[in-house]
N, C-alpha and C positions, 0 to 999 in steps of 0.2 A: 949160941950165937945165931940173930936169926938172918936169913937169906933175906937180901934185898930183890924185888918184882919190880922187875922195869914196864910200867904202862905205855898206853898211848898218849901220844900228844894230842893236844889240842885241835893242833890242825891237820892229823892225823884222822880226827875222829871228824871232822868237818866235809874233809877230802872222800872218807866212807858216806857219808851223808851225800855227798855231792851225785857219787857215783849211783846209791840208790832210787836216790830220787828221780836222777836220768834214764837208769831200767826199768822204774817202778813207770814211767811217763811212756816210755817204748810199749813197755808191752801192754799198757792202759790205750795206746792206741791202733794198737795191733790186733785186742782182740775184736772190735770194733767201729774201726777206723772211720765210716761210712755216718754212723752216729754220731762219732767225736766231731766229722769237720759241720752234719746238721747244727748240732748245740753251737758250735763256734758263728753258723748260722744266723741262729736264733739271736746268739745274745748280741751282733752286728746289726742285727734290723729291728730290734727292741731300741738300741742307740741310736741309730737312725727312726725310726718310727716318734721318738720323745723330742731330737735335737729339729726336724721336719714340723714337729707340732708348736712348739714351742716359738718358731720363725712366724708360721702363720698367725697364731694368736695374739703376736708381739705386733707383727707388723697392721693387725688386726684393730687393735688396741691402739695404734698409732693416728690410724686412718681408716675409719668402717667403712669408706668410700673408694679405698684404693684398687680393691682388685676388679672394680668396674670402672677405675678410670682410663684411657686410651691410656697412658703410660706404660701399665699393666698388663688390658687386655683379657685378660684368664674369664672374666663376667664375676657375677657374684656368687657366693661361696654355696655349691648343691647342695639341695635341701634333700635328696636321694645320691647312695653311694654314686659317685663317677671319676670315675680310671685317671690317674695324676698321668699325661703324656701328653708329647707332642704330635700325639696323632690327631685328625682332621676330626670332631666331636669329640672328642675327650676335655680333659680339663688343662688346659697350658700353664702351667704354675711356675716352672722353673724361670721366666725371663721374670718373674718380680719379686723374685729373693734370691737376686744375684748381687744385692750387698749382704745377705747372709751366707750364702754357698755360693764357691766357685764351679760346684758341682752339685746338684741335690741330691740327700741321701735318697736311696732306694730300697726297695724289698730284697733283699738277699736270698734268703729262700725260695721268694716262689720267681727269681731270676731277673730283677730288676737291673735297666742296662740304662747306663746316660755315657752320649759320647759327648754330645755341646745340648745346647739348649735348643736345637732346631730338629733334635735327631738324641731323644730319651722314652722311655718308657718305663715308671718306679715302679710298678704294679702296687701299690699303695691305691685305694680308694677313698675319697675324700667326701664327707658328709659333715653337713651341719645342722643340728638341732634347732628349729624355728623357732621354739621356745624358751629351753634355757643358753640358746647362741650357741652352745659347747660344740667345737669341733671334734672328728674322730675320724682317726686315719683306720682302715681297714683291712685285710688281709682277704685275697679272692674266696677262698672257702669260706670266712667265716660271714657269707652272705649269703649262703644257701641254706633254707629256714625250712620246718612245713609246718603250714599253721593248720589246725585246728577249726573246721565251718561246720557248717547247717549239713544238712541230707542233701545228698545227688548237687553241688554247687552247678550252675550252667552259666552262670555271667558274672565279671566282674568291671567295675572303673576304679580309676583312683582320681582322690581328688585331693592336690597338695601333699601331704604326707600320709594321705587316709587310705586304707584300701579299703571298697565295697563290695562283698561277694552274696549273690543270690543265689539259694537255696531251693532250688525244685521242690524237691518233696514234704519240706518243713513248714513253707510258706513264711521264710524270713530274709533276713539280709543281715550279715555278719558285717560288723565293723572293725575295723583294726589300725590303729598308726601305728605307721613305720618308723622308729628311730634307731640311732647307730648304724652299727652294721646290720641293719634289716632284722634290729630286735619289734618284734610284734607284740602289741600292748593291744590288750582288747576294750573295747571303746562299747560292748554291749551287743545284744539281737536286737533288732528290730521286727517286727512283726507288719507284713505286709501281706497282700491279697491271694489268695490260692495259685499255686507253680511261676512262681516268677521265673522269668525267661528269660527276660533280655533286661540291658539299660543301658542309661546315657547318663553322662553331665554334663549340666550347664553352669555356670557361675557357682555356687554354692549349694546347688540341688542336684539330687539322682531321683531319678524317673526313669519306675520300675513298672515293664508292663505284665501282668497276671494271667497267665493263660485260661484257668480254669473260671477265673473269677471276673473274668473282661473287662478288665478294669487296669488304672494307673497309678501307681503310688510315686507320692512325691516327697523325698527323703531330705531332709536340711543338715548338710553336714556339720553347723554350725552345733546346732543344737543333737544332731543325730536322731533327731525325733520325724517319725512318719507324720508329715502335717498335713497329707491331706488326700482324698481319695476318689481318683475322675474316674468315674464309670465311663464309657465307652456305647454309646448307643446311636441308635439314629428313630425320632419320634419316640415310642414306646420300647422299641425293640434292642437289643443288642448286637452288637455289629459284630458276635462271634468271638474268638477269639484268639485273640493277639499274638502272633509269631516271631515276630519282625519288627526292629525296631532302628530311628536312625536320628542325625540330627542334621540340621540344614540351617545355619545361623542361630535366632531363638526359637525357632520351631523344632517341636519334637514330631517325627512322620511313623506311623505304626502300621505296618499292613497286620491284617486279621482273614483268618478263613473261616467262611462259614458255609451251610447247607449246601448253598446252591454257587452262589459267589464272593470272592473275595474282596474285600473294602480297605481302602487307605485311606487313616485319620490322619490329619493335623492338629498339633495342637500348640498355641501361642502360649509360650512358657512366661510369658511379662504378666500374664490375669490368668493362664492357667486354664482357659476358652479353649473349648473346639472351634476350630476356625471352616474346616471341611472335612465333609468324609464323600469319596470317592468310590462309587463302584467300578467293580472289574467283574464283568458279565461274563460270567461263564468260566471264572477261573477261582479255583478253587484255595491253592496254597501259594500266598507271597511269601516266598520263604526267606528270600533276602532281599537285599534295600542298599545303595548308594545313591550319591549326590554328586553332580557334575553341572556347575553354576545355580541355576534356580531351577533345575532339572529334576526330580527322582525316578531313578529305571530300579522297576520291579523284578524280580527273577520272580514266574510261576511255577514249582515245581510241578503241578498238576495238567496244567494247559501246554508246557513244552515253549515258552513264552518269554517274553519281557516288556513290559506296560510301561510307559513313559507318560511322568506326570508333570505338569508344568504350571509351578507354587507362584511364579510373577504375576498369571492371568488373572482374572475377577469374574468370579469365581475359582480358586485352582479347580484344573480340570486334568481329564486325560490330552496326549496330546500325541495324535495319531494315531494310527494303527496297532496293535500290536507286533511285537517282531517275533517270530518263528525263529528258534536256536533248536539244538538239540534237544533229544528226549532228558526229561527230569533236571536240569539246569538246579544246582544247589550253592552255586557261590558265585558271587560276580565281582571285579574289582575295576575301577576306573585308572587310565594311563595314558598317557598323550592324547588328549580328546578321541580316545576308544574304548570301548568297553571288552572285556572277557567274561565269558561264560563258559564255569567248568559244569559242562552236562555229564551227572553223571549215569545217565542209563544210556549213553550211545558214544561214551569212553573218548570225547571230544571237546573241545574248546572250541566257542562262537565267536566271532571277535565282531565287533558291532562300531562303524565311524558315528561317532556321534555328533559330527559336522550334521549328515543327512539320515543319519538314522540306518543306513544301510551297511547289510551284513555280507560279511566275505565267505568262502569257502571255509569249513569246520574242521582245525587242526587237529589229526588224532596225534592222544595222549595216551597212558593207562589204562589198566579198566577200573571204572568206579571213581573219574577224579570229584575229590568232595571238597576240596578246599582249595584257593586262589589267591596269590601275591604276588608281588614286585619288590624288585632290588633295582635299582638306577634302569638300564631297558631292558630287566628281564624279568618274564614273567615264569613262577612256579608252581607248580600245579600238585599237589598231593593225589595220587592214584592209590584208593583204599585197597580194591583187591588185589593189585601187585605190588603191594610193600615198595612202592617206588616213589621217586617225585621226578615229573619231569619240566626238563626247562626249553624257555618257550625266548625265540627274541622277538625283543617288542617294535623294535623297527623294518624286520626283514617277514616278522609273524611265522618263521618255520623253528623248527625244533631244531636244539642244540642239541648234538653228542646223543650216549645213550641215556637213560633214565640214571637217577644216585639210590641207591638201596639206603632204604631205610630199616623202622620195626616193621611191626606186622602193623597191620591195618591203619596206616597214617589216614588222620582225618579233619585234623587243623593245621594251617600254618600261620606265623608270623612273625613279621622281618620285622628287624630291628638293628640299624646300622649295617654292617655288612655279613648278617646273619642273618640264616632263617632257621627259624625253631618249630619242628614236626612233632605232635604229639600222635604218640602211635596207641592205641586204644588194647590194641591185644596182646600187646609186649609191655603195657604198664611203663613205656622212658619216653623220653623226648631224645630226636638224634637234633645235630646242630650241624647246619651246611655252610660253609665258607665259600661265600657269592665270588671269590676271585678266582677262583678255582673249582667251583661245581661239587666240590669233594664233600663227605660227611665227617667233620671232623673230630666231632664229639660224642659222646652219647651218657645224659643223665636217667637214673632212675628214679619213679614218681612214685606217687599214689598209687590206686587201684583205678582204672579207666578214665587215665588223661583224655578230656573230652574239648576243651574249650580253651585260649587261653589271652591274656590280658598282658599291658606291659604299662610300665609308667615315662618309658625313655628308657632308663637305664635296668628296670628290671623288668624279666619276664614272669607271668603269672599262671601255674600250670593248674588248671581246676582239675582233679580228677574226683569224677560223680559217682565211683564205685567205692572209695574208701572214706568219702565226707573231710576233704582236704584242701589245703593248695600248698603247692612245691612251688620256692620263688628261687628262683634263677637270677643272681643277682651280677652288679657289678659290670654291665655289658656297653 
C-alpha cells in the first residue's frame, strides 16, 4: 500500500515566493543602499532627460521661432552648453513648456530643484547643434574635455562653435568645433608665422600676431585656411616684435617691442592696410593693451608706464604724456571710466581716471600681482608670489577683507558670470571664486602649466603650455 505525500499548495508556493523576493529586495539594498537609491537616480533623470527633450524638439517643430518670441522669452536655442534655470544669464525654459510640464523635469543626480517657474534650477545643459539642428541635454561633468593642441598653446578665441588655439613653440593654430556636450572634433593645424602669441576675432577671421616672425596671420574660419600674411614693418625695417594684441571696432591694434623703442600698429581689417604705426620713445615692452571709447592705454612693462593712444585723430597719434604707475605694470583692465594697473614689481595697483588722465594713490595688493579683473564693482587681482587673489572695491578703490588662497603661483584670471577662474601655474588646477561671497569655492585640475585662459560665455578655456593641452570648463 503506498503512503500518500501531501504537497504544497499552490498558493502556498506563491506566498514562499512572495516572501523571498521581499528579503531577496531587503538585503539587495542593504548591502548597498547609497548605490541602489544613485541607480534609481539615474534611471529618473534618463526619464526626465528624453520626456525634457522630446517637449523641446516638439515644440521646436511646431514653431522654429518660438523660443525668441516675447511670449517665451528663453532667446534662441545655445549653440554652446548653457545651464536650464531661472537664474539671471542662464537659459529660462520652463515659462514656455508649461503646456507640457506643470513642473520641468530636472537632473536628479546632480540635484536639480524646481519650486515654480520663477525659482528652478534643472542642472540639465542645453546645446544645439548649428548644423545638424539636433538638440542635446547635458549633464555638468560630461562638459569637462581636454583636448589635445600644438606645443606650449599661449592664446586662444572662439568663433561661433570653433575653438582657435595658438601654439608657441610649433608655430601653428589648432582648430576644433565644439559640439554636444563639449565633444571636440578637429577641424585641422593651421600653420602660421613663428611663436604666435596672441589673437583676436573679427567677423569670420582670426588674426594671429608672430613673435618671432613680426608679422600677422589672418585665419578665415570659414574655410579654416591661413589667407594671408601682413608683415609688420615700418619703411624697410621691422617694427620688432609683436607682444600684444587688441581689437578696437575693425581695427586690430598690436604693440611690439623693439631695440631701443616700443611701437603700436593699427591695422584696418576691411583691406587688411596698416593704417599707423606709433612710436613709444624710450619704452621698450607694451606688454598689454585695452580700449576705452577710441582710446588705447598701453601698459609698458619696461618704462613702469602707460601710453595713451588716440585712433579718432588724423593721424592716430600718442595722446599726452605718459602716465607713471608702478614698477613693471603687467595687466591692465578698464571700469567705470578707470583704469587698473596690477604692477607687478612694486606689489600695487594704479588706478588711473580716465576722464583726465590722472592717477591716484597705488593700492597695495600681494606680492607679484600679474593678472587683473572685474565682477559688477569689484576688482581682483591675482598675487603670483603669495598664492593669493586679492579684492579691490571699485567705487571706494580700498581693499576688501583679507586676500582668498588660492594654488601656488596664480597668474591668470577670468570672470565669467559671477565667477572668477585662477589658473595657478605651479599647482597645475584652476581654483574657482564665488564673487558673492570672496570664497574659493572650487578647485579643478588641468594640464601641466596652466598659463593662459579663454572663454566662449558659457565655457572656460584652460591653455596649459607645459603638457600641449586645453582643460575646457564647461557649462558655467
Amino acid at each position: 500500500m503506498r503512503k500518500k505525500f501531501s504537497g504544497f499548495t499552490l498558493v502556498e508556493v506563491m506566498v514562499v515566493i512572495a516572501i523571498l523576493v521581499i528579503l531577496l529586495a531587503v538585503i539587495f539594498v542593504a548591502i548597498n543602499p547609497k548605490k541602489r537609491l544613485l541607480d534609481a537616480k539615474i534611471a529618473q533623470t534618463e526619464i526626465n532627460r528624453s520626456s525634457l527633450n522630446k517637449a523641446i524638439t516638439m515644440k521646436y517643430a511646431e514653431n522654429p521661432g518660438y523660443f525668441s518670441d516675447p511670449a517665451c522669452g528663453a532667446g534662441p536655442l545655445p549653440t554652446t552648453p548653457t545651464l536650464i534655470s531661472s537664474a539671471t544669464g542662464r537659459y529660462n525654459l520652463a515659462p514656455c513648456l508649461s503646456d507640457y510640464f506643470t513642473k520641468i523635469p530636472v537632473n536628479t543626480v546632480d540635484g536639480g530643484k524646481y519650486t515654480d517657474n520663477s525659482n528652478y534650477d534643472t542642472k540639465f545643459y542645453i546645446v544645439r547643434n548649428p548644423k545638424t539642428k539636433d538638440t542635446t541635454l547635458c549633464d555638468y561633468s560630461s562638459l569637462f574635455k581636454t583636448i589635445i593642441v600644438g606645443s606650449q598653446p599661449s592664446s586662444s578665441v572662439m568663433v561661433s562653435n570653433k575653438l582657435y588655439v595658438g601654439n608657441w613653440a610649433s608655430n601653428t593654430v589648432s582648430a576644433y568645433e565644439l559640439s554636444g556636450c563639449n565633444t571636440a572634433i578637429s577641424l585641422g593645424t593651421i600653420s602660421v608665422g613663428n611663436g604666435p602669441i596672441g589673437m583676436v576675432a573679427i567677423g569670420t577671421k582670426v588674426y594671429v600676431i608672430n613673435y618671432y616672425s613680426s608679422n600677422l596671420s589672418v585665419i578665415d574660419t570659414v574655410s579654416n585656411q591661413n589667407i594671408q600674411t601682413i608683415q609688420l614693418i615700418v619703411g624697410n625695417q621691422t617694427v620688432g616684435s609683436p607682444i600684444s594684441i587688441a581689437q578696437l571696432g575693425s581695427k586690430v591694434i598690436i604693440g611690439s617691442e623693439t631695440v631701443n623703442d616700443g611701437i603700436v600698429t593699427i591695422v584696418d581689417t576691411a583691406n587688411n592696410n596698416q593704417l599707423s604705426r606709433i612710436p613709444l620713445t624710450g619704452i621698450l615692452k607694451p606688454i598689454a593693451m585695452t580700449t576705452i571709447g577710441t582710446k588705447v592705454y598701453v601698459a609698458n612693462y619696461s618704462s613702469s608706464s602707460v601710453s595713451v593712444i588716440e585712433t579718432a585723430s588724423t593721424p592716430p597719434a600718442i595722446f599726452g604724456p605718459s602716465i607713471i604707475v608702478g614698477t613693471q605694470p603687467k595687466s591692465i583692465f578698464a571700469l567705470n571710466n578707470k583704469l587698473y594697473v596690477a604692477n607687478f614689481g612694486s606689489n600695487s595697483v594704479s588706478v588711473i581716471d580716465t576722464v583726465n588722465n590722472s592717477i591716484a594713490s597705488p593700492i597695495t595688493v600681494g606680492n607679484a600681482p600679474s593678472s587683473i579683473s572685474a565682477v559688477d564693482n569689484k576688482i581682483y587681482v591675482a598675487n603670483s608670489a603669495s598664492n593669493t587673489v586679492s579684492v579691490i572695491n571699485a567705487i571706494t578703490d580700498t581693499v576688501i577683507g583679507i586676500p582668498i588662497p588660492v594654488g601656488t603661483n596664480p597668474n591668470s584670471l577670468l570672470t565669467l558670470g559671477k565667477k572668477v577662474y585662477v589658473t595657478n601655474i605651479g599647482s597645475s588646477n584652476v581654483s574657482v571664486i564665488d564673487t558673492d561671497n570672496n570664497n574659493s569655492v572650487a578647485t579643478f585640475l588641468t594640464g601641466a602649466g596652466p598659463s593662459y585662459q579663454g572663454s566662449s560665455g558659457t565655457n572656460v578655456f584652460i591653455l596649459n603650455t607645459g603638457g600641449g593641452s586645453v582643460t575646457v570648463i564647461g557649462g558655467n
